[in-house]
Structures are given as structure tokens and as C-alpha cells.
PyMOL Python script that loads the backbone (N, CA, C, O; Angstrom):
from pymol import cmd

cmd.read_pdbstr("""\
ATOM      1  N   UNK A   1     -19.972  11.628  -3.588  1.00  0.00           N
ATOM      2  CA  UNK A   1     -18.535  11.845  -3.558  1.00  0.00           C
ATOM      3  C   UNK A   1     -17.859  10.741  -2.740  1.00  0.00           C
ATOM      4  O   UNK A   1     -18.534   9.948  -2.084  1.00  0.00           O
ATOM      5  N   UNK A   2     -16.513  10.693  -2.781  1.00  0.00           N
ATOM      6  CA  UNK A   2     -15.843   9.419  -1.893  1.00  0.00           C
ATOM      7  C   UNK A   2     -16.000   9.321  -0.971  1.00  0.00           C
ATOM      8  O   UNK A   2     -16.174   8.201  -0.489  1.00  0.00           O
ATOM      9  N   UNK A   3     -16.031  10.722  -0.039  1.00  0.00           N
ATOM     10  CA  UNK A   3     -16.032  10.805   1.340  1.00  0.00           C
ATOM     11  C   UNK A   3     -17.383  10.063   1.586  1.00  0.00           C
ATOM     12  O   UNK A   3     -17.252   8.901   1.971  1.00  0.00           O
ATOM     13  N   UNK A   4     -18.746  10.557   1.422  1.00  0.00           N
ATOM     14  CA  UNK A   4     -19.846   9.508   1.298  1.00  0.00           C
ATOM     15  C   UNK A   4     -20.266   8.482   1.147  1.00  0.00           C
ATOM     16  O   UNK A   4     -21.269   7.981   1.656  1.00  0.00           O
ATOM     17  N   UNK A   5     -19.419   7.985   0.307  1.00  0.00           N
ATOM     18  CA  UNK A   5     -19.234   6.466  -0.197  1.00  0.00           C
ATOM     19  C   UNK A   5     -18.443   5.628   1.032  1.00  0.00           C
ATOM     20  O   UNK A   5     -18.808   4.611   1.620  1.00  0.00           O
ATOM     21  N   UNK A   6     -17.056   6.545   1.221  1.00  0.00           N
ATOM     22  CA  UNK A   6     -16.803   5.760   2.580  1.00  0.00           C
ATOM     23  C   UNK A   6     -17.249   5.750   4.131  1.00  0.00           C
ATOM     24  O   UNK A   6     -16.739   5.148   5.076  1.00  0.00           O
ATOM     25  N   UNK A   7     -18.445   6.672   4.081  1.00  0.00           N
ATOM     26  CA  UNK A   7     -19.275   6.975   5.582  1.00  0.00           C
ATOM     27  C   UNK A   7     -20.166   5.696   5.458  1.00  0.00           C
ATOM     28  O   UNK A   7     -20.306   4.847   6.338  1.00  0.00           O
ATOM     29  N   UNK A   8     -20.566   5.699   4.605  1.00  0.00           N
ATOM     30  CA  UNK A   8     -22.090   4.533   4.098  1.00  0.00           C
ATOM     31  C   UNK A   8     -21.658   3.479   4.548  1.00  0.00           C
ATOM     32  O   UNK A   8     -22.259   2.884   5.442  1.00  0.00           O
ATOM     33  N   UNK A   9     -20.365   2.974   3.945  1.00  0.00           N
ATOM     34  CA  UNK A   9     -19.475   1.708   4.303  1.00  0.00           C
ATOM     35  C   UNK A   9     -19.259   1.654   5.479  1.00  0.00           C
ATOM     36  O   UNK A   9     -19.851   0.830   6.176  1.00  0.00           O
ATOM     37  N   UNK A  10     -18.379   2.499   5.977  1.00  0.00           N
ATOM     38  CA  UNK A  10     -18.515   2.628   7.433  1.00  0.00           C
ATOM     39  C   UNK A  10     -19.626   1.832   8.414  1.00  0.00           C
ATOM     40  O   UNK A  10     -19.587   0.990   9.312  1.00  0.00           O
ATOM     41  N   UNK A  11     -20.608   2.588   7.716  1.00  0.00           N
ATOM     42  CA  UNK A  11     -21.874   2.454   8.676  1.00  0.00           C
ATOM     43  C   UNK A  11     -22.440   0.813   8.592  1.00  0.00           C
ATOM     44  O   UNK A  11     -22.699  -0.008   9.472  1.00  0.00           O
ATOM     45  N   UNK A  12     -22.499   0.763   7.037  1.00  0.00           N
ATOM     46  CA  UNK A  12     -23.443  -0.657   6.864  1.00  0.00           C
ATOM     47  C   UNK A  12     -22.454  -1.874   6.652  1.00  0.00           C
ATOM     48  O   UNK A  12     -23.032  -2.950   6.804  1.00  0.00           O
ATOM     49  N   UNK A  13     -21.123  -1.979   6.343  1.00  0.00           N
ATOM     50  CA  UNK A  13     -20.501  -3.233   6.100  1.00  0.00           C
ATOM     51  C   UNK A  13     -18.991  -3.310   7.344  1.00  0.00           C
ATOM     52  O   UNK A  13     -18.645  -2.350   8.031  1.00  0.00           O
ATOM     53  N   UNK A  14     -18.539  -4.225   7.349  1.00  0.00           N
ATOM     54  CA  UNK A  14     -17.639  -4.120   8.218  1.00  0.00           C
ATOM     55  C   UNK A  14     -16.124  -3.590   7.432  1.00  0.00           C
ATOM     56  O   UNK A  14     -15.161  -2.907   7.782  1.00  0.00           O
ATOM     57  N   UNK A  15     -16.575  -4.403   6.059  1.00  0.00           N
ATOM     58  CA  UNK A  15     -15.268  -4.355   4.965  1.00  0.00           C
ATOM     59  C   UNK A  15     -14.817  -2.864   4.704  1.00  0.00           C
ATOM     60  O   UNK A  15     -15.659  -2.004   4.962  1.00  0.00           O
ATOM     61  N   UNK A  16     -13.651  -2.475   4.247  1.00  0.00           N
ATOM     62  CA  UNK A  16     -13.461  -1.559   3.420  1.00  0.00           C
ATOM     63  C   UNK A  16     -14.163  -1.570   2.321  1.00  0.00           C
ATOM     64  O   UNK A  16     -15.123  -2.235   1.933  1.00  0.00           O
ATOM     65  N   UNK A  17     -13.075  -0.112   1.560  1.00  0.00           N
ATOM     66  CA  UNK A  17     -13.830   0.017   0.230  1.00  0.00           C
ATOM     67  C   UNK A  17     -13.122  -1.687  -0.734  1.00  0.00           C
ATOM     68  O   UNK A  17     -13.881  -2.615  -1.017  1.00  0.00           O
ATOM     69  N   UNK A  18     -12.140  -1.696  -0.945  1.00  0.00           N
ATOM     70  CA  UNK A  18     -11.226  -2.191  -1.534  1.00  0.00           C
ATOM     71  C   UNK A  18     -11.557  -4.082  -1.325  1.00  0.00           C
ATOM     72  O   UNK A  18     -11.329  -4.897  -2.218  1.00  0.00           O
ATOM     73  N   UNK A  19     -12.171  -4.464   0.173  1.00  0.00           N
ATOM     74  CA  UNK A  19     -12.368  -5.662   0.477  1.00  0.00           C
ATOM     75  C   UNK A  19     -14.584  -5.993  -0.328  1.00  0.00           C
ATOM     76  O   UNK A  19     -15.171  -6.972  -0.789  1.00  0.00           O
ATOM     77  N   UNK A  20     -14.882  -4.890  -0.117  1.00  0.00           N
ATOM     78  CA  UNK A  20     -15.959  -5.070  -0.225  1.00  0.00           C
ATOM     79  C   UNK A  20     -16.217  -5.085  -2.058  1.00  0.00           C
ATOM     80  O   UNK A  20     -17.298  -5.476  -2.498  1.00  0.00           O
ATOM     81  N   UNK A  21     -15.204  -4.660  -2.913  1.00  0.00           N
ATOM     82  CA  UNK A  21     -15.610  -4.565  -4.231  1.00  0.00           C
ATOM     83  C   UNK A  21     -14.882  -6.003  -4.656  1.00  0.00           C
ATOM     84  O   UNK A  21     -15.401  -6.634  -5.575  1.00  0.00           O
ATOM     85  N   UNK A  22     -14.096  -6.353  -4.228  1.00  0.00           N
ATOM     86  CA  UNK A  22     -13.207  -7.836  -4.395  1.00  0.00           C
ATOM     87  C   UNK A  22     -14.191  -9.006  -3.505  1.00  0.00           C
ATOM     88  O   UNK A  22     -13.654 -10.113  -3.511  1.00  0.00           O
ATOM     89  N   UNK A  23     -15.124  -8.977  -2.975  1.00  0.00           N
ATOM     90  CA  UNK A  23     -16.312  -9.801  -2.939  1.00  0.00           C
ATOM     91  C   UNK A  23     -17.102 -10.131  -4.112  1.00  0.00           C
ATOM     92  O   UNK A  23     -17.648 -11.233  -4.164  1.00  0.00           O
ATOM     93  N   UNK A  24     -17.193  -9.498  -4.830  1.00  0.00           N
ATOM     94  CA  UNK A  24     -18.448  -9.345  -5.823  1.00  0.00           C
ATOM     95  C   UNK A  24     -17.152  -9.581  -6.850  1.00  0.00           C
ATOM     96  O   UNK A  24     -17.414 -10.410  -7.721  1.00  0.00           O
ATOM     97  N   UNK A  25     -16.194  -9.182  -6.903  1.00  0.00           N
ATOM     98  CA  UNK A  25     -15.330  -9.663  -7.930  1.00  0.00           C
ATOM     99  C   UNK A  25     -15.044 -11.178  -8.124  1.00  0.00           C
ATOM    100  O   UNK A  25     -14.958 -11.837  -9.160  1.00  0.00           O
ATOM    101  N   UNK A  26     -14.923 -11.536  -6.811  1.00  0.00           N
ATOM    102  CA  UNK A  26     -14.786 -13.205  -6.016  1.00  0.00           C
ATOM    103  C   UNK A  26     -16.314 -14.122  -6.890  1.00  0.00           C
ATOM    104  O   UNK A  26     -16.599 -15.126  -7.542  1.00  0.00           O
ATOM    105  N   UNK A  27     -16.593 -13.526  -6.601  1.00  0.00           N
ATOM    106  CA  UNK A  27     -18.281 -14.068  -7.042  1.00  0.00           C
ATOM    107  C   UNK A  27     -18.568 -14.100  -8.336  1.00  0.00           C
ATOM    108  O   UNK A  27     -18.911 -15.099  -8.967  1.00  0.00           O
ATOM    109  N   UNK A  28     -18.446 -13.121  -8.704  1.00  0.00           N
ATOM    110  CA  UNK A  28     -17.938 -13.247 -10.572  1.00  0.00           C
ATOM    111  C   UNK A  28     -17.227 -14.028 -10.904  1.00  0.00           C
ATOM    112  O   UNK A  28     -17.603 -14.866 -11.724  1.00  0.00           O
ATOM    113  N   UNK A  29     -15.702 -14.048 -10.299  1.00  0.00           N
ATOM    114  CA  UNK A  29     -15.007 -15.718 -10.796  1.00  0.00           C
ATOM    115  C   UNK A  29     -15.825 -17.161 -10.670  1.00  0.00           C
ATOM    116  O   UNK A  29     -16.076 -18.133 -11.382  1.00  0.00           O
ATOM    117  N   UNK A  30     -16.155 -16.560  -8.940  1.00  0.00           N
ATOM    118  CA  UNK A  30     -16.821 -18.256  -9.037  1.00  0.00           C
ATOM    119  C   UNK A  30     -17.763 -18.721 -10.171  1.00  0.00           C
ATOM    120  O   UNK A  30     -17.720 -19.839 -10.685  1.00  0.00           O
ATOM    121  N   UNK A  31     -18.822 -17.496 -10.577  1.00  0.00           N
ATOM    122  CA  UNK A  31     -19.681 -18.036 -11.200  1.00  0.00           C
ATOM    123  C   UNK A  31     -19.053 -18.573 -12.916  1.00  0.00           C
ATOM    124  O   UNK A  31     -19.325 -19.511 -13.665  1.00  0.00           O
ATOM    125  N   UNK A  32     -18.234 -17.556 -12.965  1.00  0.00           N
ATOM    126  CA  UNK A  32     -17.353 -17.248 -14.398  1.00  0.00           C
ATOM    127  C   UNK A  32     -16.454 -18.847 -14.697  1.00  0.00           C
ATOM    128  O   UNK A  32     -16.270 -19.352 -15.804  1.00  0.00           O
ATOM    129  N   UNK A  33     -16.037 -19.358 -13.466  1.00  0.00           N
ATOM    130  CA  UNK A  33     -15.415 -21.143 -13.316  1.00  0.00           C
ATOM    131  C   UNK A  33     -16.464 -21.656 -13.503  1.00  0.00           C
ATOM    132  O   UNK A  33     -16.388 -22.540 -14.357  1.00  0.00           O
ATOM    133  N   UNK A  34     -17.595 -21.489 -13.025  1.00  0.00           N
ATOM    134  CA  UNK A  34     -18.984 -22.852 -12.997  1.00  0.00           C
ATOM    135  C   UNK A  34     -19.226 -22.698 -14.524  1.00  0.00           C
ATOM    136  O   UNK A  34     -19.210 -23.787 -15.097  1.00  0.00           O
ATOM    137  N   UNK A  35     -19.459 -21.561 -15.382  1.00  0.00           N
ATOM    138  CA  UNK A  35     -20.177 -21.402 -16.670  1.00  0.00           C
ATOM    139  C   UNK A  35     -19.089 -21.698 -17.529  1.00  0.00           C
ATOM    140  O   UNK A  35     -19.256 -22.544 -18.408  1.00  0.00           O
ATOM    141  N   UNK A  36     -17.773 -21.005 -17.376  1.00  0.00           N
ATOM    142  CA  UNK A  36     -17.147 -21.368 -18.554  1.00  0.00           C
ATOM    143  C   UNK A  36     -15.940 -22.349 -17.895  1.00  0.00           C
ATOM    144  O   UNK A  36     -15.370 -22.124 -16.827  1.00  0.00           O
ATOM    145  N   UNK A  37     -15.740 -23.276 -18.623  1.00  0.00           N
ATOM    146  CA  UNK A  37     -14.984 -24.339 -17.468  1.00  0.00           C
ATOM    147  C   UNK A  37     -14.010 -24.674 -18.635  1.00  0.00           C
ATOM    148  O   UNK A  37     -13.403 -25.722 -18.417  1.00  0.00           O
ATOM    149  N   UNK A  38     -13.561 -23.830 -20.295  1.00  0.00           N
ATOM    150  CA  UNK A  38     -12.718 -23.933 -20.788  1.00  0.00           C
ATOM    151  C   UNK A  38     -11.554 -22.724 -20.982  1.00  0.00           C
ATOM    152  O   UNK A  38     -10.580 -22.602 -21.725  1.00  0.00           O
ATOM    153  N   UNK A  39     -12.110 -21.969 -20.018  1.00  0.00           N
ATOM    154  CA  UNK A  39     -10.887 -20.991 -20.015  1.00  0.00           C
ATOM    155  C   UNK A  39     -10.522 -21.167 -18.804  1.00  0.00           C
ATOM    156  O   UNK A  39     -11.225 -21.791 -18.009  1.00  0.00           O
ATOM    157  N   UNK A  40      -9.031 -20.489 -18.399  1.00  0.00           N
ATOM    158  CA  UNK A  40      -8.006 -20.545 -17.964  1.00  0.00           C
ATOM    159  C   UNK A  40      -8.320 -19.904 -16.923  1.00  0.00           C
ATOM    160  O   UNK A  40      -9.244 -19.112 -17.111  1.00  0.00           O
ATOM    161  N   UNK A  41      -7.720 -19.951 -15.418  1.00  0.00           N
ATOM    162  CA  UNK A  41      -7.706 -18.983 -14.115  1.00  0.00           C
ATOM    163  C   UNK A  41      -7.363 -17.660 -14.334  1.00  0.00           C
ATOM    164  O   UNK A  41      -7.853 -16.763 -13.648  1.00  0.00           O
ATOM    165  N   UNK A  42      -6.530 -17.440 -15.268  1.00  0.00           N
ATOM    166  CA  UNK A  42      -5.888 -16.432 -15.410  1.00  0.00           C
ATOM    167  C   UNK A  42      -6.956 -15.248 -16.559  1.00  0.00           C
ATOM    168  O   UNK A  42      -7.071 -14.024 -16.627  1.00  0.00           O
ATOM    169  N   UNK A  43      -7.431 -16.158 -17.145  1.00  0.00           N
ATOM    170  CA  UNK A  43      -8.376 -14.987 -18.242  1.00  0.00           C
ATOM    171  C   UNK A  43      -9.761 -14.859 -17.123  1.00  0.00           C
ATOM    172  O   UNK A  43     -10.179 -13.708 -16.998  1.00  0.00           O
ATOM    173  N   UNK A  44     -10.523 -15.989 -16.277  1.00  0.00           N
ATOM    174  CA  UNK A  44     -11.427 -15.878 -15.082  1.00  0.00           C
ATOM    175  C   UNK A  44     -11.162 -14.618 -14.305  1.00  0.00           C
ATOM    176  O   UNK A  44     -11.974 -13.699 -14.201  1.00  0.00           O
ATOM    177  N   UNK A  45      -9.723 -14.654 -13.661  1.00  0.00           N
ATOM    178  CA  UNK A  45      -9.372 -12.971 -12.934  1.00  0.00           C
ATOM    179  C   UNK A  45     -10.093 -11.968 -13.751  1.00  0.00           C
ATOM    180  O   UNK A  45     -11.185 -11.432 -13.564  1.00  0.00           O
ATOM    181  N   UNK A  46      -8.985 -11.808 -14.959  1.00  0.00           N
ATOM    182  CA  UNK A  46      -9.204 -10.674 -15.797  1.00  0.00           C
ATOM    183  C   UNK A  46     -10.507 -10.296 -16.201  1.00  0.00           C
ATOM    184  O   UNK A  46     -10.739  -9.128 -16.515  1.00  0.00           O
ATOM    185  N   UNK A  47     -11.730 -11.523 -16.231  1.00  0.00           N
ATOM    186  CA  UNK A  47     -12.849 -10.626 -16.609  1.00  0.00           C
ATOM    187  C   UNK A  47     -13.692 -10.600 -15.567  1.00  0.00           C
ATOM    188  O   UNK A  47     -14.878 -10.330 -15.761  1.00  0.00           O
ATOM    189  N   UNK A  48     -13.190 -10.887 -14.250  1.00  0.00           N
ATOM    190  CA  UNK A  48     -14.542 -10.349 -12.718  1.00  0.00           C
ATOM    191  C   UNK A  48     -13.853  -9.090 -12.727  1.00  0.00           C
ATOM    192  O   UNK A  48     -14.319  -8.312 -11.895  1.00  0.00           O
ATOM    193  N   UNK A  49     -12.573  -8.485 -13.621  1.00  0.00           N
ATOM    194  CA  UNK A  49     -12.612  -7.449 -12.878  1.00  0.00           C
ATOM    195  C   UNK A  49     -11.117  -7.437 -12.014  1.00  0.00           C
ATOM    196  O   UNK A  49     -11.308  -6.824 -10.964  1.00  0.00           O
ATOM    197  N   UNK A  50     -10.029  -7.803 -12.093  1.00  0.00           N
ATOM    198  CA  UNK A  50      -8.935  -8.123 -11.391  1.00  0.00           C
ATOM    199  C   UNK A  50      -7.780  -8.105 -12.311  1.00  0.00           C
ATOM    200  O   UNK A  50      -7.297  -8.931 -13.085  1.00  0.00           O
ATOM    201  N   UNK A  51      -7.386  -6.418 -11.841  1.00  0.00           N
ATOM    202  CA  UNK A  51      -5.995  -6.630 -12.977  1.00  0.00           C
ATOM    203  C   UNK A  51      -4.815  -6.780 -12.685  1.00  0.00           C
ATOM    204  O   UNK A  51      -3.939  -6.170 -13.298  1.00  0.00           O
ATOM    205  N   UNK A  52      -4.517  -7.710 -11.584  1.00  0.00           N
ATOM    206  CA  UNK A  52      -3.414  -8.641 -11.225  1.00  0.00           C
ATOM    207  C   UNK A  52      -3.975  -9.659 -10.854  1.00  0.00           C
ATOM    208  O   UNK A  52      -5.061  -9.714 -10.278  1.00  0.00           O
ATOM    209  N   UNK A  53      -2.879 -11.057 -11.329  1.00  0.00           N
ATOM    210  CA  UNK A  53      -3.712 -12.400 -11.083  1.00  0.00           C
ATOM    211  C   UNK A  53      -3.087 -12.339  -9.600  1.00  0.00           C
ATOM    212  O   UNK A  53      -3.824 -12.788  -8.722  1.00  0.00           O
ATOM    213  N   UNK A  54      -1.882 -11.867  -9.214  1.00  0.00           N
ATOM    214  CA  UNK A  54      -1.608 -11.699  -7.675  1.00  0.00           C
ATOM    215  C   UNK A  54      -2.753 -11.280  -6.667  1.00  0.00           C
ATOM    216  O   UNK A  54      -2.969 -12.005  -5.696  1.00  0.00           O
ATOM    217  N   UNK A  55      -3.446 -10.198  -6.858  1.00  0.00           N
ATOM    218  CA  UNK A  55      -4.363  -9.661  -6.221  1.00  0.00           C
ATOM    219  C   UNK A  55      -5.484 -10.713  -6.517  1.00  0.00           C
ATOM    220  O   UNK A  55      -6.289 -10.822  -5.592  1.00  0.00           O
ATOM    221  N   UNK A  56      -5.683 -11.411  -7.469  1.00  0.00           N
ATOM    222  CA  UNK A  56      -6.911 -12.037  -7.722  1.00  0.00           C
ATOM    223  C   UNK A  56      -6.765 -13.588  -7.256  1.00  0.00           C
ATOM    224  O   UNK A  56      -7.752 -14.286  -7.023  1.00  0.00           O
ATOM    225  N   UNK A  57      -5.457 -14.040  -7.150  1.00  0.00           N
ATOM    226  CA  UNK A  57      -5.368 -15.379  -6.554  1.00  0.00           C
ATOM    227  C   UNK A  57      -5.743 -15.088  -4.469  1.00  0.00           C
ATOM    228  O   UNK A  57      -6.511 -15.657  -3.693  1.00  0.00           O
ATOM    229  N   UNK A  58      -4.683 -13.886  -4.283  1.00  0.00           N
ATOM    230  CA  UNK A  58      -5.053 -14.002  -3.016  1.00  0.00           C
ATOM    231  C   UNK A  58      -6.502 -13.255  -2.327  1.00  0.00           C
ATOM    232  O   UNK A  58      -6.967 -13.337  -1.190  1.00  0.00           O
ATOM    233  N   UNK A  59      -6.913 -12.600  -3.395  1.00  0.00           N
ATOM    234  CA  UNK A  59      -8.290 -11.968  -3.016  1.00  0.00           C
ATOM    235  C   UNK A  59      -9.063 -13.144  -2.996  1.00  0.00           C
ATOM    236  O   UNK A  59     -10.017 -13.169  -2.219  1.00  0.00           O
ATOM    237  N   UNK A  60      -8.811 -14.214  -3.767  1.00  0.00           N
ATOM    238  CA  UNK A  60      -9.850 -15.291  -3.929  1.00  0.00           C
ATOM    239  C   UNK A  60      -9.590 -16.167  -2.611  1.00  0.00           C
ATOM    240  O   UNK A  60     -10.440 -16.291  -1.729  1.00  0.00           O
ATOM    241  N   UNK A  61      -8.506 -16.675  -2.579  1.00  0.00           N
ATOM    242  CA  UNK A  61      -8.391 -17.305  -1.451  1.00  0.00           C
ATOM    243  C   UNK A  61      -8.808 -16.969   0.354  1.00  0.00           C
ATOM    244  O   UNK A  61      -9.340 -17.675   1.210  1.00  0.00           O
ATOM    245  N   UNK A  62      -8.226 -15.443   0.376  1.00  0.00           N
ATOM    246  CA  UNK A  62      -8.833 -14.823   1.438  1.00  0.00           C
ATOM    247  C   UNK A  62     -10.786 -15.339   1.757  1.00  0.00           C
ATOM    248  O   UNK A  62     -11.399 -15.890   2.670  1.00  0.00           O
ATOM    249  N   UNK A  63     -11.099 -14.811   0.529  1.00  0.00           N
ATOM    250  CA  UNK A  63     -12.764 -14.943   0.423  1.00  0.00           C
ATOM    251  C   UNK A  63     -13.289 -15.875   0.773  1.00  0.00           C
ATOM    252  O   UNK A  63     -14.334 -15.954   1.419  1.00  0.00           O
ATOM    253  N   UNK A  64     -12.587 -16.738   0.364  1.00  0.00           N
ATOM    254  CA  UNK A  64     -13.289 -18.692   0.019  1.00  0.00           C
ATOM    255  C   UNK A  64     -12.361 -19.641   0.596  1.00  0.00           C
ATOM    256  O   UNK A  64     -12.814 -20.710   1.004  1.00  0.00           O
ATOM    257  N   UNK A  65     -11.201 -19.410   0.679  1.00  0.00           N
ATOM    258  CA  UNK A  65     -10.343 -20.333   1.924  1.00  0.00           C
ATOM    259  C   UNK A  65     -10.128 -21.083   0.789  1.00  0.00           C
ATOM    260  O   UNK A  65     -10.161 -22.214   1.275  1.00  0.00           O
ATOM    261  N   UNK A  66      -9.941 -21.224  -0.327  1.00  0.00           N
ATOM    262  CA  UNK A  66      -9.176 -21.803  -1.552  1.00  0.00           C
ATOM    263  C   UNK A  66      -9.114 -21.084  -2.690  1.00  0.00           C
ATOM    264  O   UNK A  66      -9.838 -20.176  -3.098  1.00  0.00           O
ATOM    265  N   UNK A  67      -8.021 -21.677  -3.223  1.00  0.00           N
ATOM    266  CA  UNK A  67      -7.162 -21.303  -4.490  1.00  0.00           C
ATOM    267  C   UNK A  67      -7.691 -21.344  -5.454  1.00  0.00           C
ATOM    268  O   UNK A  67      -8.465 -22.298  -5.372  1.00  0.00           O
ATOM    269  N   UNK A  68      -7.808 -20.718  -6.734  1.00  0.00           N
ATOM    270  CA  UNK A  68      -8.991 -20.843  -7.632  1.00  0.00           C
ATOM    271  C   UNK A  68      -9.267 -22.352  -8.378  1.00  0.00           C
ATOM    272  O   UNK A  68     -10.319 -22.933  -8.646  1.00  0.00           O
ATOM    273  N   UNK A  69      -7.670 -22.761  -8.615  1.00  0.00           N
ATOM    274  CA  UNK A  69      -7.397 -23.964  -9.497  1.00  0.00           C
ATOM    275  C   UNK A  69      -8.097 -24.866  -7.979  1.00  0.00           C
ATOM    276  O   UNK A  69      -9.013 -25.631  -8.280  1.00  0.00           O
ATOM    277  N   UNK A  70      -7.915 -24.843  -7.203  1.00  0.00           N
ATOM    278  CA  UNK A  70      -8.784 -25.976  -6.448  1.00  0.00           C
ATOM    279  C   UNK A  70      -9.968 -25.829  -6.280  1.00  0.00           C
ATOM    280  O   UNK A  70     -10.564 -26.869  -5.997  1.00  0.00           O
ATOM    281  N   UNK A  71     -10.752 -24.635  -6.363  1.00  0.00           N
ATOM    282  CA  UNK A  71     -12.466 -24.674  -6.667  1.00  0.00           C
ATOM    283  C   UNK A  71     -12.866 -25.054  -7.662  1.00  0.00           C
ATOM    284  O   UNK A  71     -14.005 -25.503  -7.785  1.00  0.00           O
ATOM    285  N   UNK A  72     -12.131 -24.975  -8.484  1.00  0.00           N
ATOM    286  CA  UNK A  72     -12.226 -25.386 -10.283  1.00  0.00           C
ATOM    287  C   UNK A  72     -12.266 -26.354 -10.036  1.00  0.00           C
ATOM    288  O   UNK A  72     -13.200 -27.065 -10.406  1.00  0.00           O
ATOM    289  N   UNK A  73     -11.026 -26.903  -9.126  1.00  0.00           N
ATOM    290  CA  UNK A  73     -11.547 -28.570  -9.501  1.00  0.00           C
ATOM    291  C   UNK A  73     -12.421 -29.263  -8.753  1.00  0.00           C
ATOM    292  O   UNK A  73     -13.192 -30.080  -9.256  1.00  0.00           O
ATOM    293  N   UNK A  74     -12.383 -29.036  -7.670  1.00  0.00           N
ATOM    294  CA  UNK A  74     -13.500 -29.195  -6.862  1.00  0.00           C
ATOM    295  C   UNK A  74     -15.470 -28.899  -7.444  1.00  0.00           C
ATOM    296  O   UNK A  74     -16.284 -29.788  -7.191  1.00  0.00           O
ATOM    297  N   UNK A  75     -15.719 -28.183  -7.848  1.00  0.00           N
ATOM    298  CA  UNK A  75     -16.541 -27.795  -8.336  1.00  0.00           C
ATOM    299  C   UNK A  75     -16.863 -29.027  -9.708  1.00  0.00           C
ATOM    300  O   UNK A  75     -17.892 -29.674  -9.904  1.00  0.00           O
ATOM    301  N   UNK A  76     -15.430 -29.027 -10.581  1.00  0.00           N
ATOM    302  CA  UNK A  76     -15.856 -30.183 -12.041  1.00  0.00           C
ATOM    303  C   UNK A  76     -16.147 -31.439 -11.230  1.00  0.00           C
ATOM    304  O   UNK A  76     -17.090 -32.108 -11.653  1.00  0.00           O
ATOM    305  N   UNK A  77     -15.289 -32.049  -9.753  1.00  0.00           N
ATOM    306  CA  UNK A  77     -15.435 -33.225  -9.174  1.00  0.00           C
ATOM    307  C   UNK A  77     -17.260 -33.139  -9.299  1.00  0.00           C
ATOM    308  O   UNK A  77     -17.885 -33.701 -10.199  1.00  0.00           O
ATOM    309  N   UNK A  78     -17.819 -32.415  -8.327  1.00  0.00           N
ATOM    310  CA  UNK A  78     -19.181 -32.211  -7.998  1.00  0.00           C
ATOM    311  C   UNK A  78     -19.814 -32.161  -9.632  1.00  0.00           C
ATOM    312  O   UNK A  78     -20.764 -32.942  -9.585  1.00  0.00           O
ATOM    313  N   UNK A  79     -19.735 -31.667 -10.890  1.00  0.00           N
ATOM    314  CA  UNK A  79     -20.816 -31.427 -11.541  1.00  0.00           C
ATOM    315  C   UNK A  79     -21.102 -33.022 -12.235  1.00  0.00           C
ATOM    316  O   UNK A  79     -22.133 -33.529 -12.676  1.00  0.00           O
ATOM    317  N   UNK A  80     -19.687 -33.544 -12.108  1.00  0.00           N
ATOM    318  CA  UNK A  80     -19.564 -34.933 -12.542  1.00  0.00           C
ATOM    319  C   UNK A  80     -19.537 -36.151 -11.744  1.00  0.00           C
ATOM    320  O   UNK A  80     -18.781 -37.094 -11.975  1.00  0.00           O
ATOM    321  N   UNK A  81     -20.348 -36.103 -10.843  1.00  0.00           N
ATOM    322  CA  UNK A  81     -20.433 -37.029  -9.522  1.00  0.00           C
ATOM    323  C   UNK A  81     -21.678 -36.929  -9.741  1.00  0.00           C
ATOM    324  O   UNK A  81     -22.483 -37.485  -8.993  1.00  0.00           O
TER     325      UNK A  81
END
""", "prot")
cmd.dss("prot")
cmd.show_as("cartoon", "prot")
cmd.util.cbc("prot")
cmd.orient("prot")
């Protein structure tokens, strides 16, 4: 039940519920930019899981200390260097 779900958390992570599922959402984009590098930031949100690109630009940034369009590019600099 929820209440359980949020004791566990409690106990083992520092995050909330809400910070700790937007990690793994974060991580899905990143990987979702490295594999598909012809779709858009905005369709990347929508399929880790993020149904505002508001929530998903600043969830990303919080996470990673940049903006998605600058890991994107950052990331194509690196695969092509």
C-alpha cells in the first residue's frame, strides 16, 4: 500500500516519492538521446515517462545540471570526436 511504499523510502533513499521516480525517468531520456538522436526533446520526455515537457526539462536539469538540448549536444560533440 502507499503508506509502505513511503516508509521504505523513508528509510532507504533520501529522495521522495516523486524525486526518486523522475531519476529513472532522467535516465531513460539520457539513454533515449544517446540511441535515438533523430527525434526531438520533446517526444524523448514523453516516452521516459514525463507528461509535461515543463516537468521534464526541469526534472532533467535538476538531475544532471543541464538542459536536455545541451546533453544532446554535448553527447553528439563526444560520439563524433
Amino acid at each position: 500500500n502507499k503508506t509502505y511504499i513511503y516508509q521504505c523510502m523513508k528509510q532507504y533513499t533520501p529522495d521522495n516519492f516523486n524525486t526518486f521516480i523522475n531519476k529513472y525517468r532522467v535516465e531513460k531520456a539520457k539513454k533515449l538521446i544517446l540511441e535515438k538522436t533523430d527525434y526531438d526533446i520533446k517526444s524523448i520526455g514523453e516516452l521516459s515517462g514525463f507528461n509535461s515537457s515543463t516537468t521534464f526539462f526541469r526534472s532533467f536539469k535538476d538531475i544532471t545540471g543541464l538542459n536536455p538540448s545541451t546533453f544532446k549536444s554535448l553527447s553528439n560533440k563526444k560520439l563524433n570526436s
